[in-house]
C-alpha positions in Angstrom: 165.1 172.5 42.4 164.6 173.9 45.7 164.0 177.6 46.4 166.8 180.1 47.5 165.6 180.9 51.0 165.3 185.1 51.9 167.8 186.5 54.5 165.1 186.3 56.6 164.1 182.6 56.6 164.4 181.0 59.4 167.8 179.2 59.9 169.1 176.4 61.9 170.0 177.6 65.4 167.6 180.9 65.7 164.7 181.1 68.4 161.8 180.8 65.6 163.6 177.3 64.5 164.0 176.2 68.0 160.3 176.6 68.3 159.1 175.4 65.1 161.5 172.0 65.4 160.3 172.0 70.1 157.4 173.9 70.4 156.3 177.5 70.6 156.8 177.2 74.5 159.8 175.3 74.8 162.1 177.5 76.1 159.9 178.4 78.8 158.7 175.2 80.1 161.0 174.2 83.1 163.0 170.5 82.9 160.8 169.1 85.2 157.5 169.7 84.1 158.7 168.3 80.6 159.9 165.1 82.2 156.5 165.0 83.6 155.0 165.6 80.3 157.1 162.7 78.8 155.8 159.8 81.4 152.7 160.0 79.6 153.8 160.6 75.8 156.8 158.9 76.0 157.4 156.7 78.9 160.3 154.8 78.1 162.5 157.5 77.3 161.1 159.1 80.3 162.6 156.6 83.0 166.1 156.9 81.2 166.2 160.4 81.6 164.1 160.1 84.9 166.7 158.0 86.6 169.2 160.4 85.1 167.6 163.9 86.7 167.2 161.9 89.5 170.6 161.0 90.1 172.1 164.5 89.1 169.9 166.1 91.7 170.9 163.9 94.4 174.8 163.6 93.5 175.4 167.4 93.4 172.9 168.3 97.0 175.2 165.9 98.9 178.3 166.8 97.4 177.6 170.5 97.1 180.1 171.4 100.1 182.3 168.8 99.5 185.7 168.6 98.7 185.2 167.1 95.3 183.2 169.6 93.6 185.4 172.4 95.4 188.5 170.5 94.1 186.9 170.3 90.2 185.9 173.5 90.4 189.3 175.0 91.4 190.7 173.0 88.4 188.2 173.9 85.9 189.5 177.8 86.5 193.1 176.5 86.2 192.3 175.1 82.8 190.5 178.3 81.8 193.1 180.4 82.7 195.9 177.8 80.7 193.9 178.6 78.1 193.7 182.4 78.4 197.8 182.4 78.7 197.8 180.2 76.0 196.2 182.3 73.2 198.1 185.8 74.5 201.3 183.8 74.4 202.7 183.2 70.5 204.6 180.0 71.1 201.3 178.3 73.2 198.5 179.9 70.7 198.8 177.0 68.2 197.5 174.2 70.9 194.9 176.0 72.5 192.3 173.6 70.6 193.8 171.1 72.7 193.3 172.7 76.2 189.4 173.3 75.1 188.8 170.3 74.1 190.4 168.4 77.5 188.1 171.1 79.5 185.0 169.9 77.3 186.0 166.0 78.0 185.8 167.5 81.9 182.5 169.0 81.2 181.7 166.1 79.9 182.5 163.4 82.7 181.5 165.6 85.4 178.0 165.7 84.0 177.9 162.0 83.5 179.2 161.3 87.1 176.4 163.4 88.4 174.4 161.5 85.8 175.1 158.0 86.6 176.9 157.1 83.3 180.7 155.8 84.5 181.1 154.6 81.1 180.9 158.3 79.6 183.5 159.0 81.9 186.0 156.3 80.4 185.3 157.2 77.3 186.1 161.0 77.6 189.3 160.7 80.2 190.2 158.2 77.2 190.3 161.2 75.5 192.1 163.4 78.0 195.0 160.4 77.8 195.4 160.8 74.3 196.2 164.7 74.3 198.4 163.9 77.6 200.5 161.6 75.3 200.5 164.6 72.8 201.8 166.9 74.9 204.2 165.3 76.3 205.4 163.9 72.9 205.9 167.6 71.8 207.5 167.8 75.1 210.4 165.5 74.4 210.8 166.9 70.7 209.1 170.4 69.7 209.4 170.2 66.1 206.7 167.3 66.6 204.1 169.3 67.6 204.6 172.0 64.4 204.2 168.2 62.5 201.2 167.5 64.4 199.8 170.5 63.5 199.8 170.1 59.6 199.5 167.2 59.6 197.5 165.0 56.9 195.0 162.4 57.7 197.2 160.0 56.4 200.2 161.3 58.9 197.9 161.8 61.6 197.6 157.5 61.6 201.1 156.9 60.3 203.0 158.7 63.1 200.6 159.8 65.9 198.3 157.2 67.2 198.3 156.7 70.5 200.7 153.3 70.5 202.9 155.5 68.1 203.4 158.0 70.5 203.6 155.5 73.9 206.6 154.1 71.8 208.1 157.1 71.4 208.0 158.2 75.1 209.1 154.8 75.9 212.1 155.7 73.9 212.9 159.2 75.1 212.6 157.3 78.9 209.5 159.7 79.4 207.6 158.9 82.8 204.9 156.9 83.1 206.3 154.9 79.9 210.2 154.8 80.8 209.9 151.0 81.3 207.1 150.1 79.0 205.1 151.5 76.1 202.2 149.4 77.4 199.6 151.8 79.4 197.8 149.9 81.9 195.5 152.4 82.4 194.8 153.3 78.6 193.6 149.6 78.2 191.5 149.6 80.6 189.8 152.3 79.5 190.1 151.1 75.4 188.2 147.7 76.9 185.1 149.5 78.5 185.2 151.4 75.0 184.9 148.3 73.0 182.7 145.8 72.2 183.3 142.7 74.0 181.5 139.3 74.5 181.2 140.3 78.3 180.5 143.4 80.6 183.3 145.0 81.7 184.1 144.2 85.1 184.1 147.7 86.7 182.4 150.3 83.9 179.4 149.2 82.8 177.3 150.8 79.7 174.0 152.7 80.4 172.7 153.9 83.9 175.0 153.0 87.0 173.0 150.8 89.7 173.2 153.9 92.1 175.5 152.8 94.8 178.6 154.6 96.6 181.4 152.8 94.7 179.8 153.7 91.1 178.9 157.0 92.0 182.4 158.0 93.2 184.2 156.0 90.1 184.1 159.6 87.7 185.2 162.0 90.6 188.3 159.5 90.9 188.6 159.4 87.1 188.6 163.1 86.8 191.0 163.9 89.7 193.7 161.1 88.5 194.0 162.1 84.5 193.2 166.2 85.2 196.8 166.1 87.8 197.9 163.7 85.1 197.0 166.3 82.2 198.6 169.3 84.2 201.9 167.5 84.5 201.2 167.1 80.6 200.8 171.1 80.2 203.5 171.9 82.8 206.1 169.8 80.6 205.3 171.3 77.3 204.8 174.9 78.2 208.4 174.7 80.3 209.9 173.4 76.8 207.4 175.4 74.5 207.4 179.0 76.0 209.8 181.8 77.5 207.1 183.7 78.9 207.6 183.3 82.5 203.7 184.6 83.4 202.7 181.1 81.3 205.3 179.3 83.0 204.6 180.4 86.6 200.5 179.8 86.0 201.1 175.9 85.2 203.4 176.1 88.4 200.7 177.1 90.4 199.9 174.9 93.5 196.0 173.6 93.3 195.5 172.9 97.7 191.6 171.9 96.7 192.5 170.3 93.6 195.1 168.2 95.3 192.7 167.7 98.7 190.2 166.0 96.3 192.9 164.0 94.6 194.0 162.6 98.0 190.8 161.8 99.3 189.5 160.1 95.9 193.0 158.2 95.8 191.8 157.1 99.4 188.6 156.0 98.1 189.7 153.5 95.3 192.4 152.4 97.2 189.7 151.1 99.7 187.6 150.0 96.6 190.4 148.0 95.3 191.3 146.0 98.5 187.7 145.3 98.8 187.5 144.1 95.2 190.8 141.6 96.1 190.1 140.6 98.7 186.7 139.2 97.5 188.8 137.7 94.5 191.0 135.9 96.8 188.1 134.6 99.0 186.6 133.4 95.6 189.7 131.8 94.8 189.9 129.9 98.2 187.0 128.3 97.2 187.1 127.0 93.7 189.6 123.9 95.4 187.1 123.1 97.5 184.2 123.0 95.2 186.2 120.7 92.4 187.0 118.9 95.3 183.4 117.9 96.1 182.6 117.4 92.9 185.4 115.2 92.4 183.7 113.0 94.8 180.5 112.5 93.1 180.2 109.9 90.8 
């Protein structure tokens, strides 16, 4: 049987067992002299996370003073201070869980834009849809989020999966799904998640090729589902709580937010006419081609 370790063994987490797991040195090394280490130890794993430092480096020196990173930024204190107001309010403390965790799905996608991994970004404004759902589900009936909250495994799949609570909405005639219960969008992102016989068409696993249209995919990501996820907080906290500080803060007008909305809307909207325009010229041609081979006997 193993030993009882002392008080003073060393325990997961602590600076000696961050040394004895990376090295004495470790903490003091810099990121790039370890990559440079790693080319010669490691070198594969070195050119992923090469191309990766690279990328990040690049991203973030031409974007510094942009309107992007000033828009995420501004958002990012929004979200922190939802979250403050939520746990001094009593009616809002319950979900703050759900505000941390949409602001570490942001974390998450913003380093994996600057990164050059769009499918990271899918996968976690995925995430950010599902708790937009939630909250407006508790939105439309209050007594659902109390439900929510002590709720069993078991109820968790019977009653609030995603297509549980689109259906719902769809119901209670709650925008976007007044018409529908299908989300467009939702799919889209559920396809780059799963395993399919082909590559999906626009989010691609692993490293991004590096150009413009790839690079810019996250920051539009981000910008569409965080306005969508404040609409999300401003509909539940206008239902949820009488305390008019919380209720003014998710009222509050975001000008840099919005800026970098508008000009990443303008982006994919260029992206997309692009991308049809090439389908249509594609199109024109397939005639032609059975045509010709038609004629060959």
């Amino acid at each position: 049987m193993p030993k009882r370790r002392s008080a003073s063994a060393t325990r997961p987490g602590d600076s000696r067992h961050r040394q004895q797991a990376f090295g004495a040195g470790a903490s003091r090394r810099s990121y790039k002299t370890s990559l440079t280490d790693l080319r010669r130890l490691r070198p594969l794993l070195a050119e992923s996370l090469g191309q990766a430092e690279r990328s990040r480096a690049e991203t973030a020196t031409t974007l510094l003073r942009g309107a992007r990173l000033k828009g995420l930024e501004q958002f990012f204190s929004q979200l922190d201070s939802i979250e403050a107001a939520f746990r001094r309010d009593p009616s809002l403390e319950s979900v703050v869980p759900v505000v941390e965790r949409s602001r570490a799905d942001f974390a998450t996608a913003l380093e994996a834009t600057l990164s050059g991994y769009p499918a990271v970004v899918s996968d976690a404004m995925r995430d950010v849809m599902e708790i937009e759902y939630l909250l407006l589900d508790f939105a439309v009936d209050l007594n659902r989020r109390d439900r929510w909250l002590t709720a069993t495994p078991a109820d968790l799949r019977r009653t609030f999966q995603p297509v549980q609570v689109r259906q719902r909405l769809n119901a209670a005639g709650e925008p976007p799904f007044g018409s529908s219960t299908e989300s467009i969008d939702y799919r889209g992102h559920s396809e780059a998640l799963h395993v399919t016989p082909r590559h999906h068409w626009l989010v691609r696993r692993g490293f991004s090729t590096g150009d413009d249209w790839s690079r810019d995919l996250g920051f539009w990501e981000m910008f569409e589902h965080g306005r969508r996820l404040l609409h999300a907080i401003r509909r539940f906290v206008t239902v949820a709580s009488l305390d008019e500080t919380s209720r003014r803060l998710v009222k509050t007008r975001l000008k840099d937010f919005e800026d970098g909305w508008e000009r990443t809307q303008q982006m994919q909207t260029i992206f997309m006419a692009l991308v049809e325009a090439a389908v249509s010229e594609d199109e024109e041609r397939q005639p032609t081609k059975r045509r010709r081979g038609q004629g060959v006997q």
